[in-house]
N, C-alpha and C positions, 0 to 999 in steps of 0.2 A: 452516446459519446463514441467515438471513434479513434483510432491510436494517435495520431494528432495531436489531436486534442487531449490526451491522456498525458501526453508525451507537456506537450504545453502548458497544463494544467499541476505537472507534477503529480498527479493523483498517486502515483505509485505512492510515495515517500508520503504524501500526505494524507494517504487511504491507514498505513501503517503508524502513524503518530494521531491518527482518530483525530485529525484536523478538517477533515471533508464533510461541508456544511452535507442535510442529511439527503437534499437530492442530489447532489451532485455524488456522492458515496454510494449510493442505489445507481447511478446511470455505471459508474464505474464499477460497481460488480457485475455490471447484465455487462459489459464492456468484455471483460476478463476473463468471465467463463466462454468467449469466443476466441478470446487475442492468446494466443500459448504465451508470447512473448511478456504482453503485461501478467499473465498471470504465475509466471515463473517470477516474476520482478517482483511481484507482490509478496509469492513465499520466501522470496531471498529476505524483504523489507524485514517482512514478520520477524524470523528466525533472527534476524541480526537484532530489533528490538527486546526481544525474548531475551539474547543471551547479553544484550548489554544490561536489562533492569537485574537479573541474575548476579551479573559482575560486581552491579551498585549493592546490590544486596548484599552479598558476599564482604563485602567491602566495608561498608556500616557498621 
């Protein structure tokens, strides 16, 4: 996969909502630990699902 394609694909957003069927989620990891960009996108993704299931927690 290549940024493009990543970018196209949504993988970011969809790597972090555990939506990416399972090869396409393995091509986007080997993808990330080269791209800084998607891989900074990826721990933005993370941290913001993190602290939104947190909030729903909290909240419950």
């Amino acid at each position: 996969m290549d940024h493009n394609e990543a970018l196209r694909l949504q993988a970011v957003e969809k790597y972090a909502l555990g939506e990416l069927p399972p090869l396409l989620r393995d091509e986007f990891e080997e993808h990330f630990f080269e791209c800084q960009k998607c891989a900074l996108d990826a721990k933005a993704a993370a941290e913001f699902v993190d602290n939104v299931r947190a909030v729903l927690r909290f909240a419950a």
